[in-house]
KOLLUMKOL-848971 format. One line per 4 residues: number of its first residue (from 1); for each residue x, y, z of N, C-alpha, C. Coordinates in nm, 4 decimals, decimal comma, padded with zeros to 6 digits, always signed. Example, Ala and Ser with C-alpha at 12.3 -4.5 7.8 and 13.67 -1.06 7.14 Angstrom:
! residues 2
1) +01,3190/-00,5690/+00,7800/+01,2300/-00,4500/+00,7800/+01,3200/-00,3300/+00,7800 ~ +01,2850/-00,2250/+00,7080/+01,3670/-00,1060/+00,7140/+01,2900/+00,0030/+00,7870
END
This chain:
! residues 156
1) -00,9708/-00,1290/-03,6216/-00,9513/-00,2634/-03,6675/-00,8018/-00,2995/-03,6711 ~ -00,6904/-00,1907/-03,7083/-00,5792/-00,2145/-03,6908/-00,5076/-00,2506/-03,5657 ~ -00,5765/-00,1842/-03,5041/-00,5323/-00,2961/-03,3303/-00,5516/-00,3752/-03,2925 ~ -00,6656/-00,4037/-03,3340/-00,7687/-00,5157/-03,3090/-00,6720/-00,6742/-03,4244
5) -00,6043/-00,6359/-03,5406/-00,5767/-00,7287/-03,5877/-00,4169/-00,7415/-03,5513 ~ -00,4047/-00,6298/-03,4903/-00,2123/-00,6844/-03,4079/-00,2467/-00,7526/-03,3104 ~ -00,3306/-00,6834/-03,2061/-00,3768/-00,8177/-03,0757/-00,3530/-00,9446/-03,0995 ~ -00,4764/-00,9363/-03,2284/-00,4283/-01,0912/-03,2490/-00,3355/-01,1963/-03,2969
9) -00,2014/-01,1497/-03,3363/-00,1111/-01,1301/-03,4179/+00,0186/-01,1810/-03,3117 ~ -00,0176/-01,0771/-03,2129/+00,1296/-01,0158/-03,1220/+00,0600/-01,0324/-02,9910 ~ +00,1101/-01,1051/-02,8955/+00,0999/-01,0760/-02,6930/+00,1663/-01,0314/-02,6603 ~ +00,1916/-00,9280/-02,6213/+00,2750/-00,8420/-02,5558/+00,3119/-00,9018/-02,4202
13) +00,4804/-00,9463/-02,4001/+00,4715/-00,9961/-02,2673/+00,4672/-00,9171/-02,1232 ~ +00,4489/-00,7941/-02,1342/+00,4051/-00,7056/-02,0382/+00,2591/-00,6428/-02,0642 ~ +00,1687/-00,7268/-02,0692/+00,0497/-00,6411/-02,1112/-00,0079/-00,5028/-02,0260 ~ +00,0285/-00,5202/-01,9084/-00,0003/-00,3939/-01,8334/+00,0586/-00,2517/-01,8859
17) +00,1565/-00,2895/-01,9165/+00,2728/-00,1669/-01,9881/+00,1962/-00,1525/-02,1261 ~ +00,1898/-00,2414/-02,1754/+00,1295/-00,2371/-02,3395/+00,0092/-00,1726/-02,3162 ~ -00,1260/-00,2057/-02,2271/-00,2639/-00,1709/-02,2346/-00,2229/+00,0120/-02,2336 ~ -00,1315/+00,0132/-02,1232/-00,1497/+00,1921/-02,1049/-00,0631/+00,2451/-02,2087
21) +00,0185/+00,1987/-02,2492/+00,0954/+00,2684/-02,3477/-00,0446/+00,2906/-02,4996 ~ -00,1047/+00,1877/-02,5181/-00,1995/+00,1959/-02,6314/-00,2687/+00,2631/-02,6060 ~ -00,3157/+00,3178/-02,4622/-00,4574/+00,3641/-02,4565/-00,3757/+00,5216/-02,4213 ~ -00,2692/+00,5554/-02,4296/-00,1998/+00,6661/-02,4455/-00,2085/+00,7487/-02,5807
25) -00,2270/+00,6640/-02,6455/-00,2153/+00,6639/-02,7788/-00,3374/+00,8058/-02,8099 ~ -00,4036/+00,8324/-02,7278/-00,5340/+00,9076/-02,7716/-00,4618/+01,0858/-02,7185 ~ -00,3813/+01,0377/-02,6398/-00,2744/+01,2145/-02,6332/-00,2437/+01,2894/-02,7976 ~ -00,2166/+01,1933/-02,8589/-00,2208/+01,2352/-03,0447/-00,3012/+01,3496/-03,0701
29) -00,4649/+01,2890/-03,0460/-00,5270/+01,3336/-03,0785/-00,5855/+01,4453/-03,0456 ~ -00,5873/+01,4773/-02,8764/-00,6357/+01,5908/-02,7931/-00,4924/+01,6814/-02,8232 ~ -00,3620/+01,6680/-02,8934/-00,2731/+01,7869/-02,8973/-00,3318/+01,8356/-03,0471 ~ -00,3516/+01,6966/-03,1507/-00,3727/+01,7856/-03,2616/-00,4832/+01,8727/-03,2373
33) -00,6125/+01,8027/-03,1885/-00,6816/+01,9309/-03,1679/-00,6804/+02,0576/-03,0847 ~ -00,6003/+02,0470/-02,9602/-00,5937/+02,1349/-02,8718/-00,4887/+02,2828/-03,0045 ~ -00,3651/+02,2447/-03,0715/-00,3029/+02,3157/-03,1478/-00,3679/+02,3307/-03,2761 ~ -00,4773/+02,2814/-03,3040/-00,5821/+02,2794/-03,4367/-00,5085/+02,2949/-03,5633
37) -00,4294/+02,1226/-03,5699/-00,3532/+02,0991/-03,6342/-00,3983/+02,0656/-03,7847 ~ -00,3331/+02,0169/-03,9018/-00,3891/+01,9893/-04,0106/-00,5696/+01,8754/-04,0242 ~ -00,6299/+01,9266/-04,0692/-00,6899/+01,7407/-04,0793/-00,6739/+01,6471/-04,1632 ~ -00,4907/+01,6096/-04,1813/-00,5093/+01,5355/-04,2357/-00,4519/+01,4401/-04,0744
41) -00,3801/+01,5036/-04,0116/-00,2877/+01,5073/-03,9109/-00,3622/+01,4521/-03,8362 ~ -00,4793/+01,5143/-03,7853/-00,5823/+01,5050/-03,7215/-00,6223/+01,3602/-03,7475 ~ -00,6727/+01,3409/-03,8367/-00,6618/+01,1725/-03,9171/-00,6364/+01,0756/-03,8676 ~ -00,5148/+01,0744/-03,8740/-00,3848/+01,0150/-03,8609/-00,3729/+00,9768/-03,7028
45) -00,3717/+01,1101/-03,6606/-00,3856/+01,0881/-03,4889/-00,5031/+01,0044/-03,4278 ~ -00,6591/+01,0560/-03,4775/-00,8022/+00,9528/-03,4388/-00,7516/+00,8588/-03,5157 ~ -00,6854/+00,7717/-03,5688/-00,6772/+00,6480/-03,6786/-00,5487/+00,5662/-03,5295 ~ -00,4310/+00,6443/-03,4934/-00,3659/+00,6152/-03,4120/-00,4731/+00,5342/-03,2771
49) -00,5535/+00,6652/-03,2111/-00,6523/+00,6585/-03,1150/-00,7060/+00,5083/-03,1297 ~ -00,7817/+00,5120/-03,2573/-00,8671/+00,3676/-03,2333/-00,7572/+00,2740/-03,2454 ~ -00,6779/+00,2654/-03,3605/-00,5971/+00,1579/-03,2973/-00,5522/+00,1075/-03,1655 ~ -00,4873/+00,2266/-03,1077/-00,4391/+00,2095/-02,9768/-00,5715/+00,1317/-02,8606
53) -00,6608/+00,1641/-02,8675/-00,7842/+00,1785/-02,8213/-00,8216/-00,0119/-02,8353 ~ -00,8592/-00,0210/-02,9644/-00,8342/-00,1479/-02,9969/-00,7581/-00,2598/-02,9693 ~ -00,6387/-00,2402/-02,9445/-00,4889/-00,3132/-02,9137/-00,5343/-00,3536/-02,7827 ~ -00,5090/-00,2156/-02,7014/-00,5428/-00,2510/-02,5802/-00,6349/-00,3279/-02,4994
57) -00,7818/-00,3077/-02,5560/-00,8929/-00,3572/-02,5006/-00,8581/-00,4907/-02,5503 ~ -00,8576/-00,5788/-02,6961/-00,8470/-00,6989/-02,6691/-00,7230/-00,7504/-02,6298 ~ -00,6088/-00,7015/-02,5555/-00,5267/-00,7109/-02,5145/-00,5490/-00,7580/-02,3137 ~ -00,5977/-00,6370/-02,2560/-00,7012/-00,6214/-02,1422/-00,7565/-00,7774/-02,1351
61) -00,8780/-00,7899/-02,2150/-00,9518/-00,8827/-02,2129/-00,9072/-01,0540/-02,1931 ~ -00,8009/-01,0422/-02,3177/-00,7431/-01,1502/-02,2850/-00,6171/-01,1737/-02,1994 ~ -00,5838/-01,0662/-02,1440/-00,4858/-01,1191/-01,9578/-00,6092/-01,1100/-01,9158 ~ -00,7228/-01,0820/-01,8452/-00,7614/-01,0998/-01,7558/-00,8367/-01,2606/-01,7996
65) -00,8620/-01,2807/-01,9104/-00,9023/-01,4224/-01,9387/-00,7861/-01,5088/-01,8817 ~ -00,6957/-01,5232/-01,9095/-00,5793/-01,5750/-01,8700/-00,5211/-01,5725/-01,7333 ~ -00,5644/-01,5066/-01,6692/-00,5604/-01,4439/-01,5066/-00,5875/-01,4676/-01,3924 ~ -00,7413/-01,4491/-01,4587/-00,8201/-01,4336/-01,3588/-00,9264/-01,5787/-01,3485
69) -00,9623/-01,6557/-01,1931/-01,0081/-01,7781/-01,2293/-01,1145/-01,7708/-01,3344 ~ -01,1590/-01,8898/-01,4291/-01,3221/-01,8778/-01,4323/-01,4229/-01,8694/-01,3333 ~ -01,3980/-01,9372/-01,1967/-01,4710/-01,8965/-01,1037/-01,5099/-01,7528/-01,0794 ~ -01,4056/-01,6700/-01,1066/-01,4478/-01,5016/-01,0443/-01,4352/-01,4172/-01,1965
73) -01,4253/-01,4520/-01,2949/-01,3794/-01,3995/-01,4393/-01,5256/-01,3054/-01,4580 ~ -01,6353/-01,3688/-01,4464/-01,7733/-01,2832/-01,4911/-01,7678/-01,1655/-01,3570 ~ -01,7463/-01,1546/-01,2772/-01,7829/-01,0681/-01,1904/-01,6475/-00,9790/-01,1764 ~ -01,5436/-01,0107/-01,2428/-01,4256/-00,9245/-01,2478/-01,4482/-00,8276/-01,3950
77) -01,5029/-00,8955/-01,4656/-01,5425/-00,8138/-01,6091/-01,6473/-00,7354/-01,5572 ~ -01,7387/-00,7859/-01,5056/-01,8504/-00,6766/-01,4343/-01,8449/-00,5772/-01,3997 ~ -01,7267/-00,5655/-01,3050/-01,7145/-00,4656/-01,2089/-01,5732/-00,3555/-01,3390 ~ -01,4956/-00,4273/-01,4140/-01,4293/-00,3857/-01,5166/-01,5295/-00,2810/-01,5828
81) -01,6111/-00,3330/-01,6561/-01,7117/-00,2623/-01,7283/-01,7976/-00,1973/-01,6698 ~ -01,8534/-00,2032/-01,5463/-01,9057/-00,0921/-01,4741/-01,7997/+00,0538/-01,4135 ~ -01,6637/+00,0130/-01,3694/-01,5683/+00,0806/-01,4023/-01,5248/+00,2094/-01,5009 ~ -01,5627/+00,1138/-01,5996/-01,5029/+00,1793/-01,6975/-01,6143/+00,2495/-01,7889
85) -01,7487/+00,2684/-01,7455/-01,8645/+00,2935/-01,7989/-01,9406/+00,3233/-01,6930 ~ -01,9362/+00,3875/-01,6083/-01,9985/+00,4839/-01,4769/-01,9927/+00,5926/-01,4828 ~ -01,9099/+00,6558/-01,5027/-01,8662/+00,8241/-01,5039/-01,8959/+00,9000/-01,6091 ~ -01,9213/+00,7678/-01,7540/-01,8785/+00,8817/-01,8776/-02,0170/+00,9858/-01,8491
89) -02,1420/+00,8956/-01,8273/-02,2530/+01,0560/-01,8295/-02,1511/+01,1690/-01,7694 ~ -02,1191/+01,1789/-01,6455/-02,0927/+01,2787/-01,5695/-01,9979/+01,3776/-01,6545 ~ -01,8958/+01,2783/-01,6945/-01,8034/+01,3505/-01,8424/-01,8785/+01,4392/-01,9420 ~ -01,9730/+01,3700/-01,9673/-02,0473/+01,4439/-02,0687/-02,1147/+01,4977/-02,0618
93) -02,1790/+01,5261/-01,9389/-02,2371/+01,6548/-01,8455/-02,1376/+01,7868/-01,8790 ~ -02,0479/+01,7258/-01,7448/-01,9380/+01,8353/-01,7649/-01,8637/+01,8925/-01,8324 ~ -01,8486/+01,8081/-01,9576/-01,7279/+01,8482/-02,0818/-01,8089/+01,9993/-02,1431 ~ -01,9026/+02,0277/-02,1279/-01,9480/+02,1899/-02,2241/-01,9131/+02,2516/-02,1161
97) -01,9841/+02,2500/-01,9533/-01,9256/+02,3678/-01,8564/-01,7755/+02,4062/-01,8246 ~ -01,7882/+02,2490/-01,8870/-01,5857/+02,3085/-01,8891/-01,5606/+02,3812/-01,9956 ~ -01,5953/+02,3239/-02,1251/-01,5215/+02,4391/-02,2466/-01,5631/+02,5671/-02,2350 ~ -01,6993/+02,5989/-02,1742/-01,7493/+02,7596/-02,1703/-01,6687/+02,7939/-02,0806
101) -01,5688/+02,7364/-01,9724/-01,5477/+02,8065/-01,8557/-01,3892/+02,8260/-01,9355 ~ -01,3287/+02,7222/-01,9727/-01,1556/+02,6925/-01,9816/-01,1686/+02,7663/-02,1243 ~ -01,2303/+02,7341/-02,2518/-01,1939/+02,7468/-02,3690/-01,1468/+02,6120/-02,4310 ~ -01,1868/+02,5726/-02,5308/-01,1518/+02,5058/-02,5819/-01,0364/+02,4170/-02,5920
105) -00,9309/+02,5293/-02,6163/-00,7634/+02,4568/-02,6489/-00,7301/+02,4202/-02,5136 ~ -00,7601/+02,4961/-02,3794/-00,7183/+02,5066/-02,2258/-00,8034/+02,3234/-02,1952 ~ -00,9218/+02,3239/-02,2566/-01,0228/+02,2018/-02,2162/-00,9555/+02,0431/-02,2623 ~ -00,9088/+02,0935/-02,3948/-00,8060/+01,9914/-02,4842/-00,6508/+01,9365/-02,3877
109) -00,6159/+02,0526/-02,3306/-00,4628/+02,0315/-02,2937/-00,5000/+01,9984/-02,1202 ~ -00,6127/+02,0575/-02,0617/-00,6375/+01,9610/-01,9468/-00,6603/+01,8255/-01,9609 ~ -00,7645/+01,8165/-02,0429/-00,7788/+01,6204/-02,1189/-00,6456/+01,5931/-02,1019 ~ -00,5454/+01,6167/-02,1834/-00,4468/+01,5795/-02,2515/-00,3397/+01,5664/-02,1366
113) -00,3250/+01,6608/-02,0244/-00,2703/+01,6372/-01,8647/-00,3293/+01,4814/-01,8216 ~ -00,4516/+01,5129/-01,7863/-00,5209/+01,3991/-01,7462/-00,4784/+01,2708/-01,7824 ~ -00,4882/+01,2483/-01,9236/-00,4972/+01,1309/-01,9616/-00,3300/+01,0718/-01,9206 ~ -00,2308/+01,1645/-01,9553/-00,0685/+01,1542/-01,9556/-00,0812/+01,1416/-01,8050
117) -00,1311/+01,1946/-01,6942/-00,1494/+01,1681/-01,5781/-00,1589/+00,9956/-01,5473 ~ -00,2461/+00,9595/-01,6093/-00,3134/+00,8654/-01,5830/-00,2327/+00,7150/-01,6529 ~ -00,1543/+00,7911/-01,7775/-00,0860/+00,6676/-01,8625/+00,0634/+00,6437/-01,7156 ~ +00,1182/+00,7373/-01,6731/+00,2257/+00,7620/-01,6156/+00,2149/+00,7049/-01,4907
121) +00,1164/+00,7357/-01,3926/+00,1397/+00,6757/-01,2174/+00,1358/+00,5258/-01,2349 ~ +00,0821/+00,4719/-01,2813/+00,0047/+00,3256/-01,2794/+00,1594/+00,2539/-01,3472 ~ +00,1923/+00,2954/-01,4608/+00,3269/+00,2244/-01,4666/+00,4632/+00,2596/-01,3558 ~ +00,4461/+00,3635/-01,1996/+00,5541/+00,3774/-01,0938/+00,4857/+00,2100/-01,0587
125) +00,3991/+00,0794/-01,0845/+00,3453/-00,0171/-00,9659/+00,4458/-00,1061/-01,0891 ~ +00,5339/-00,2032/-01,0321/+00,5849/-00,3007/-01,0921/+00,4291/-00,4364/-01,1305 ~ +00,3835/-00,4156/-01,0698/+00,2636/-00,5364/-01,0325/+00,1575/-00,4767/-01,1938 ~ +00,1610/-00,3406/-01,2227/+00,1098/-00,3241/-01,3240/+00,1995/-00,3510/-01,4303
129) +00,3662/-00,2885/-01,4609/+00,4019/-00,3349/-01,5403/+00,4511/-00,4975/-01,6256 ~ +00,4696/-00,5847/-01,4838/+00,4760/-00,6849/-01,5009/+00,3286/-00,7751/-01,5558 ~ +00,2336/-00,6743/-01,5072/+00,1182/-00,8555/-01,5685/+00,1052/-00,8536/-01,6880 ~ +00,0608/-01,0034/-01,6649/+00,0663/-01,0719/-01,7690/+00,1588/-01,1560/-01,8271
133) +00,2543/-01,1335/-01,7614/+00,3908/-01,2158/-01,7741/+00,3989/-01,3575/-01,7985 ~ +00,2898/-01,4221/-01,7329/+00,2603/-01,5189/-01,6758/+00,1297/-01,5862/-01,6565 ~ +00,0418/-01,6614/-01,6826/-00,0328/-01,7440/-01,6437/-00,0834/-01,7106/-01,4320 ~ -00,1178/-01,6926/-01,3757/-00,1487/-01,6897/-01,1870/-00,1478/-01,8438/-01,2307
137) -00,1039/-01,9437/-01,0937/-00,1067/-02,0526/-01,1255/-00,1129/-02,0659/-00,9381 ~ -00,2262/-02,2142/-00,9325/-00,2779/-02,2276/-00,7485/-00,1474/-02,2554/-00,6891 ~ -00,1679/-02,2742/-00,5494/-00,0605/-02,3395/-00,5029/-00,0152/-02,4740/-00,5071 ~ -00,0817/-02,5457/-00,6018/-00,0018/-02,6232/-00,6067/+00,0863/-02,6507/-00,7741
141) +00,0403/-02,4972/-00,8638/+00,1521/-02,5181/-00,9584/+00,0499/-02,5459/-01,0517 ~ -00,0879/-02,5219/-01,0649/-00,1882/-02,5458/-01,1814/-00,2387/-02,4640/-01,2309 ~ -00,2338/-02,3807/-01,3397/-00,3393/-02,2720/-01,3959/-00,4318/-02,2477/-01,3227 ~ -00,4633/-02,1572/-01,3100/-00,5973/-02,1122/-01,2379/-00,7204/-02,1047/-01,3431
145) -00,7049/-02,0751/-01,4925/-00,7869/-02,0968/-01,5580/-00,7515/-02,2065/-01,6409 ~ -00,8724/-02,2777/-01,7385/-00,8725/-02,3811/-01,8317/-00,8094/-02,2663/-01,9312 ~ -00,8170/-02,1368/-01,9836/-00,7046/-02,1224/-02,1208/-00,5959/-02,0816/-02,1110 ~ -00,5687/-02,0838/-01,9368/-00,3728/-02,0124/-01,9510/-00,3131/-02,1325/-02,0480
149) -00,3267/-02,2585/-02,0735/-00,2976/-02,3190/-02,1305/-00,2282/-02,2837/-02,3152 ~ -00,3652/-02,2176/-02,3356/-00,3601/-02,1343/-02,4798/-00,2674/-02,0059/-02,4888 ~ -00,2862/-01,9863/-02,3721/-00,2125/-01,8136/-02,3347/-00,1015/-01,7889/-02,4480 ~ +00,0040/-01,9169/-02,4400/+00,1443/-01,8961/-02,4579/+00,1931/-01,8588/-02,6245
153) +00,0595/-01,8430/-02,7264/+00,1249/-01,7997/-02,8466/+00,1535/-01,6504/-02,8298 ~ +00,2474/-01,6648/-02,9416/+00,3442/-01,5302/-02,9779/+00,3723/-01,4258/-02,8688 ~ +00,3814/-01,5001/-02,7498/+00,4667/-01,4217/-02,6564/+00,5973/-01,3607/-02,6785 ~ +00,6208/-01,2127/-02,6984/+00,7585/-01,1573/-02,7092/+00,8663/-01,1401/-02,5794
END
């Protein structure tokens, strides 16, 4: 909920940079557990996680509201959310043959590669760090959607 109530609060004027930096945020948590750190620590870190988690997604949601036309907006979330919700079975297939095979802490600190993998290439694309900057606007200089209009509070 704590991300969820900065979103609304704060626009980050690089949201691409912001989404991955928040959704980085979950490395916290796979070190405290991979080093089977305090739980209070532990806490602290899943409390980080959802925030970050939070931030991001309604962060996400609203650049691509802002973005992307209404004409193509439902079928860009579509394919977003099929995206991003295709694989997890397979994850969760695989996540025990992995810990019986790696061990636990080895299973934690591969996650924990992965994910830092994944926060890191995507910000080498200027095109990721920059969106959101901006409203997409047609060629002749008009929003592409009816709420880039709204877009423009608390831009930093």
């Amino acid at each position: 909920m704590a991300g969820g109530i900065l979103a609304a609060r704060w626009t980050p004027r690089n949201a691409g940079t912001a989404v991955i930096c928040a959704n980085a945020a979950a490395g916290l948590q796979l070190a405290c557990l991979a080093y089977a750190a305090p739980v209070p620590l532990i806490g602290l870190a899943a409390f980080a996680t959802g925030a970050g988690y939070a931030f991001g997604g309604v962060v996400w949601i609203s650049t691509l509201q802002r973005n992307v036309p209404n004409e193509t907006l439902g079928r860009v979330l579509s394919l977003d959310m099929l995206s991003s919700y295709a694989l997890m079975p397979l994850g969760v297939a695989a996540a025990p043959v992995m810990v019986n095979t790696l061990g636990s802490r080895m299973f934690l600190l591969a996650a924990l590669t992965a994910l830092l993998t994944a926060t890191v290439l995507p910000l080498f694309f200027q095109d990721v760090r920059m969106m959101g900057n901006a409203p997409l606007t047609t060629s002749r200089g008009t929003p592409t959607n009816s709420n880039s209009q709204h877009a423009q509070r608390h831009v930093l």
